[in-house]
N, C-alpha and C positions, 0 to 999 in steps of 0.2 A: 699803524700808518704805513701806505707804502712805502718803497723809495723811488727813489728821482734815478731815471733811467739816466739821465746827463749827470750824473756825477764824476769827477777825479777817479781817473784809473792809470794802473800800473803798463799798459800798454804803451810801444814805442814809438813817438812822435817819428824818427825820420823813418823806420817802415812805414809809416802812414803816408809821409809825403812822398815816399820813392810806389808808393803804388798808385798816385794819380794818373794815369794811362796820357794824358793831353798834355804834351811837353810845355805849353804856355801855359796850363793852368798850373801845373807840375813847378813851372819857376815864379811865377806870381807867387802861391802859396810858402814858398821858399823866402821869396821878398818880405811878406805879409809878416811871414814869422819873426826873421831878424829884426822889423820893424816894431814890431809888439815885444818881443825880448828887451829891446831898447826903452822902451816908455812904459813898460813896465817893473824894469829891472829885476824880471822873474824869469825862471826857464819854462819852457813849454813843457805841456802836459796833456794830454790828452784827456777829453771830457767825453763821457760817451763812446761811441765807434766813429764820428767822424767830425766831431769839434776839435781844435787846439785852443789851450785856454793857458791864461797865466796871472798868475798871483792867484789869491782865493779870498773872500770876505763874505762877510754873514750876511744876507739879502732879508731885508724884512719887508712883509706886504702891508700894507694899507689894513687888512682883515687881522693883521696879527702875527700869521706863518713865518715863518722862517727857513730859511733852504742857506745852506752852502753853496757858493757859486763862483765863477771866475769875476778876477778883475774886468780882464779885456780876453776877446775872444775870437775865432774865426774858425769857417768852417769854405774848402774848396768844393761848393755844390759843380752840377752838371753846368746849369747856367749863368752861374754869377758865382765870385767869393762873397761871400756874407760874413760880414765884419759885427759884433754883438758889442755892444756901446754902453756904457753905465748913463741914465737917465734918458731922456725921449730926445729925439734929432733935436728938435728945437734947441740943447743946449747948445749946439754947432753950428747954426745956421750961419753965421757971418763966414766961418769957414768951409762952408759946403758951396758957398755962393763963390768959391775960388776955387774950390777942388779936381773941378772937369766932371766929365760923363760920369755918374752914378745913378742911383736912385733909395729912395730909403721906404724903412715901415717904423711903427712906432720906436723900434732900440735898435735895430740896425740899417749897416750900411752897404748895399749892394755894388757890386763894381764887375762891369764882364770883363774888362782887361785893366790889370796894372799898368800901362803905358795908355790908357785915358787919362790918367790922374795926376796932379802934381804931389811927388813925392814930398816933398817940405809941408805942403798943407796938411797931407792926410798923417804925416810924423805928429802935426799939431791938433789933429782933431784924437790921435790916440793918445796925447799928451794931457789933456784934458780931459779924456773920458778917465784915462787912469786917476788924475787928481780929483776927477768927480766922485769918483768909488772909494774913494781911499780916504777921503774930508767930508764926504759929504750929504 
């Protein structure tokens, strides 16, 4: 079987964030992180070359598989931070409807700037996804 190119590696999360070139995305991802530290109560880790992930649990599929994978997740793309959620948005909806300017796909949550967003919501939409992964 192969392996999972996104897995946990020994790679050092703040190199990673000191080399985002775009000073706002460069502190967004800074925010994102402390924020995920918190509602996770794990440290960050680097998944891949350019995920931050934290905590770790066993992901089973519908077909059987199994993969290691993070609790909660995030990664500072070019056009949006991409936020990686335990279950499909639907579990958030009530809170996304408070959140501000985002956008989502099936498990995560897009956001072009941290100051669209209300920080209290999105504490609680990571608060949930963590207990969604961790129960459930």
């Amino acid at each position: 079987m192969a392996q999972l190119k996104t897995r946990a590696r020994d790679d050092d999360v703040e190199s990673f964030l000191a080399s985002i070139q775009d000073e706002g995305r460069q502190s967004d991802a800074r925010e994102v992180c402390s924020l995920m530290t918190k509602a996770a109560k794990a440290p960050a880790v680097m998944w891949g070359s350019a995920i931050v992930g934290f905590g770790e649990r066993r992901l089973r599929y519908d077909d059987g598989r199994e993969i290691d994978w993070m609790v909660i997740g995030f990664s500072p793309r070019k056009a949006s931070t991409t936020l990686y959620l335990s279950g499909g948005v639907e579990l958030y909806a009530d809170l996304l409807e408070r959140l501000g300017k985002h956008s989502t796909g099936k498990g995560c949550l897009y956001l072009k700037r941290l100051s669209d967003v209300d920080r209290g919501v999105l504490a609680e939409v990571l608060k949930r996804s963590v207990a969604h992964a961790t129960t459930g």
